[in-house]
C-alpha positions in Angstrom: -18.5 8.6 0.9 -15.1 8.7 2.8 -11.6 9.8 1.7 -9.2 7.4 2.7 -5.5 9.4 2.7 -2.0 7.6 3.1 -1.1 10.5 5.7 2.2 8.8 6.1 3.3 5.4 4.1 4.9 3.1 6.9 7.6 0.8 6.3 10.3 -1.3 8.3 14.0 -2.4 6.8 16.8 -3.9 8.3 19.0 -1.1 10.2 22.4 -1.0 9.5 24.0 -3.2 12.4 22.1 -5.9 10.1 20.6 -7.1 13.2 17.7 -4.4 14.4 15.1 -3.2 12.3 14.2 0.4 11.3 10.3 0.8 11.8 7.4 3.6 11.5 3.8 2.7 11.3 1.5 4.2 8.2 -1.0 7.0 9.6 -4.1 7.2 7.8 -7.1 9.6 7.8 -10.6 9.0 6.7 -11.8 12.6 5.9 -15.5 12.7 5.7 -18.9 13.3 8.0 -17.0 12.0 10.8 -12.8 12.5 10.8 -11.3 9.4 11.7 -7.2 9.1 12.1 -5.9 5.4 12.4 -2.9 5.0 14.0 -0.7 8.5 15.1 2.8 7.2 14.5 5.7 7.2 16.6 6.6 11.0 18.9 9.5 11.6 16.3 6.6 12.1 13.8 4.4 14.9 15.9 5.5 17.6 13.2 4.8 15.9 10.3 1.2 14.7 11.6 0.2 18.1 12.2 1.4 19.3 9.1 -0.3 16.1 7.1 -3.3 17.1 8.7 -3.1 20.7 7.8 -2.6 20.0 3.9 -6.1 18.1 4.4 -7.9 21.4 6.3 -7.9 20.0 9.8 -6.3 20.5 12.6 -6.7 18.1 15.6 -10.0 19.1 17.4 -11.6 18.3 14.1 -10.6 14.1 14.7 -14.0 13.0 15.7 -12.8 9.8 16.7 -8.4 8.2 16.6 -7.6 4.4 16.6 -4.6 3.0 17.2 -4.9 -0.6 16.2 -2.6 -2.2 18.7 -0.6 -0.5 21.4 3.0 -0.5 19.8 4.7 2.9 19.8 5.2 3.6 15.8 1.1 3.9 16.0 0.1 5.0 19.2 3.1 7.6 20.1 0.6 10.9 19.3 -2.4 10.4 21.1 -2.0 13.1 23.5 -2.5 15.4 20.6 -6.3 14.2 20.6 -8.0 14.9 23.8 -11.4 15.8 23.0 -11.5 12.7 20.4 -12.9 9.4 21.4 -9.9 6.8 21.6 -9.8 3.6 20.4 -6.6 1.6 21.4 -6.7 -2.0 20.8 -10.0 -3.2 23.0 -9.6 0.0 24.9 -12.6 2.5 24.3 -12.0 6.2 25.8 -13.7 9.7 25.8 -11.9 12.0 27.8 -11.7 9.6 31.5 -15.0 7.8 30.2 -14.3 4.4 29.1 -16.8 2.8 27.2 -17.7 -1.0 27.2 -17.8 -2.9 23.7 -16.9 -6.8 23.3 -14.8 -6.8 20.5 -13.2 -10.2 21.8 -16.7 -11.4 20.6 -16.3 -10.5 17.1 -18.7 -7.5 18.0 -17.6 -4.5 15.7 -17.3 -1.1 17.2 -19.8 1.2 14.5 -18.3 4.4 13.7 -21.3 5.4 11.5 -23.2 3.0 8.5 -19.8 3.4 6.9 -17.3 2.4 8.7 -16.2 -0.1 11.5 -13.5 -1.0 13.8 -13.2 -4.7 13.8 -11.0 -7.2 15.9 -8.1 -8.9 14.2 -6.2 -9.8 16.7 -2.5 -12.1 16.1 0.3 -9.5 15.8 -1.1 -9.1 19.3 -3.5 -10.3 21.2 -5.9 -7.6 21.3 -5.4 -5.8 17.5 -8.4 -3.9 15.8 -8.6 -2.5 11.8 -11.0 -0.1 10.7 -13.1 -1.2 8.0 -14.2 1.9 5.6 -17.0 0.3 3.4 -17.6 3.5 0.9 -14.9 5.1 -0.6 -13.2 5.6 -4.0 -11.4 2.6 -3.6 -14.2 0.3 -2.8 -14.0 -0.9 0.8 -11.0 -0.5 2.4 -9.0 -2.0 5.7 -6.8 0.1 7.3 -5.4 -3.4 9.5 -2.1 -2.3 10.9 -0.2 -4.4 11.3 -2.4 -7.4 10.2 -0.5 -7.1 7.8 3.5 -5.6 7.3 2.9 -4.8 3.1 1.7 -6.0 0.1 4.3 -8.6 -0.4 3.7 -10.7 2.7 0.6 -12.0 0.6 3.3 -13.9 -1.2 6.5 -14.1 1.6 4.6 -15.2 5.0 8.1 -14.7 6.8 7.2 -11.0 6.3 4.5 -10.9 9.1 4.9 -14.1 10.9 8.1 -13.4 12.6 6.8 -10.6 14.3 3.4 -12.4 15.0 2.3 -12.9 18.8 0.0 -16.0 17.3 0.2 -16.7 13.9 -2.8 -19.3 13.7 -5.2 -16.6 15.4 -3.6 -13.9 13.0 -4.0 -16.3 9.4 -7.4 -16.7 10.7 -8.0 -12.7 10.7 -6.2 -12.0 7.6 -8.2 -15.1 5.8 -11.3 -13.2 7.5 -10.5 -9.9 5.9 -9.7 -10.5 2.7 -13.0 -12.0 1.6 -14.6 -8.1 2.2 -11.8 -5.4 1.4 -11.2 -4.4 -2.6 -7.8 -2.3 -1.1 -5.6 -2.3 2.3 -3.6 -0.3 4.0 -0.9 -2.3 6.0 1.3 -1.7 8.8 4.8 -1.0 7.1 4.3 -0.4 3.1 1.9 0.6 0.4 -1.7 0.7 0.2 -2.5 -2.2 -2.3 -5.4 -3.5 -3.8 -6.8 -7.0 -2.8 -5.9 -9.8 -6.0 -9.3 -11.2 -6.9 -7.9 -15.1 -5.9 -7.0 -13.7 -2.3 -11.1 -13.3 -2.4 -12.0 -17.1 -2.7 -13.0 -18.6 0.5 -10.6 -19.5 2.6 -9.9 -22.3 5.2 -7.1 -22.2 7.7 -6.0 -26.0 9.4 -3.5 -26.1 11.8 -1.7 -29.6 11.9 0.5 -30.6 14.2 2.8 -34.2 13.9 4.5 -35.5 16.5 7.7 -37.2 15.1 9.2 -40.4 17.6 12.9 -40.4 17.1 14.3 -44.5 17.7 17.6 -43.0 19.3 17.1 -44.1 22.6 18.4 -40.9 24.4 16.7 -38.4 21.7 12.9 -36.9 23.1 10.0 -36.8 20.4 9.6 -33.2 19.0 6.8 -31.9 17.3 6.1 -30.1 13.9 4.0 -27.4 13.5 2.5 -26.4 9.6 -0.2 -24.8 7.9 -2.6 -26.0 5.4 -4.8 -23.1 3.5 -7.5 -24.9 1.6 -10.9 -23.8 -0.6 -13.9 -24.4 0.6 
């Protein structure tokens, strides 16, 4: 059994120019057999790391193993705090100056121990990774980054497709994910449990229509739309 602690909740919100966005990433720690921190935050939040992990009885030698799950600096802006733990950044495997070979581009996950994985989702980038925690108190849990921004992008796509490197390849993971997690731990908000209708089956199409215009000086443009359907 794994503890899965919020160490710090992330969020993002419009700054006050109303133009740029005011970000930090959620760090999480699974406190068990093996300590596992996902994601370290940006530098600004050094103190508050240590001290998070000092209310749980650890200090950073006891992180067995850190994973940031893409390489944006809200989640990976502490890693030098963690030398003698094995990195995982993205694809990137490290212990110490070993690097380690795993395919995760191949849908291969990365086994921490019989209870917990890091798995590719890639589409925010091109190279994400989440860390599935399959015994807990919560059931199985996700920590995904920023596979997903918060709970309400289930309902308001906007919320993580504007800031999606490839939002087909990203649906695809999220559709992937929510069959097997009971709770999730996004990017930028709360940890939130799964609705049961998010667990049907899922099947992403991508269609694309190409629409002719009969002006005679106007080029053809093409639409691009998403249709989610139940197997």
């Amino acid at each position: 059994m794994y503890d899965v602690i919020v160490l710090k909740e992330g969020y993002c919100r419009l700054g006050e120019d109303g133009k740029s966005q005011n970000c930090g990433g959620s760090v999480t720690l699974i406190k068990g057999k093996k300590n596992v921190l996902v994601d370290t935050g940006s530098p600004r939040d050094r103190d508050s790391l240590l001290s998070g992990l000092k209310g749980n009885g650890l200090i950073p030698d006891d992180i067995h193993y850190v994973v940031g799950t893409h390489g944006h600096i809200d989640h990976i802006g502490n890693l030098n705090l963690f030398p003698n733990a094995v990195q995982i950044v993205s694809n990137d495997i490290c212990h110490g100056e070993n690097y380690l070979l795993h395919d995760f581009k191949l849908g291969i996950p990365y086994e921490i121990d019989e209870h917990i994985d890091v798995i590719s989702t890639p589409g925010h980038t091109g190279s994400d990774v989440s860390v599935l925690v399959k015994k807990s108190p919560f059931g199985t849990v996700l920590v995904a980054g920023d596979l997903f921004e918060c709970a309400e992008d289930l309902e308001e796509p906007d919320l993580w497709q504007r800031n999606s490197e490839n939002g087909e390849v990203q649906e695809q993971s999220r559709i992937n994910v929510l069959k097997v997690a009971d709770h999730i731990v996004p990017g930028h908000g709360s940890m939130f449990k799964v609705p049961d209708e998010y667990k049907s089956h899922f099947r992403c199409v991508m269609y694309y229509e190409e629409i002719n215009s009969d002006h005679m000086f106007s080029a053809s443009s093409s639409i691009e739309y998403t249709v989610v359907e139940c197997d």
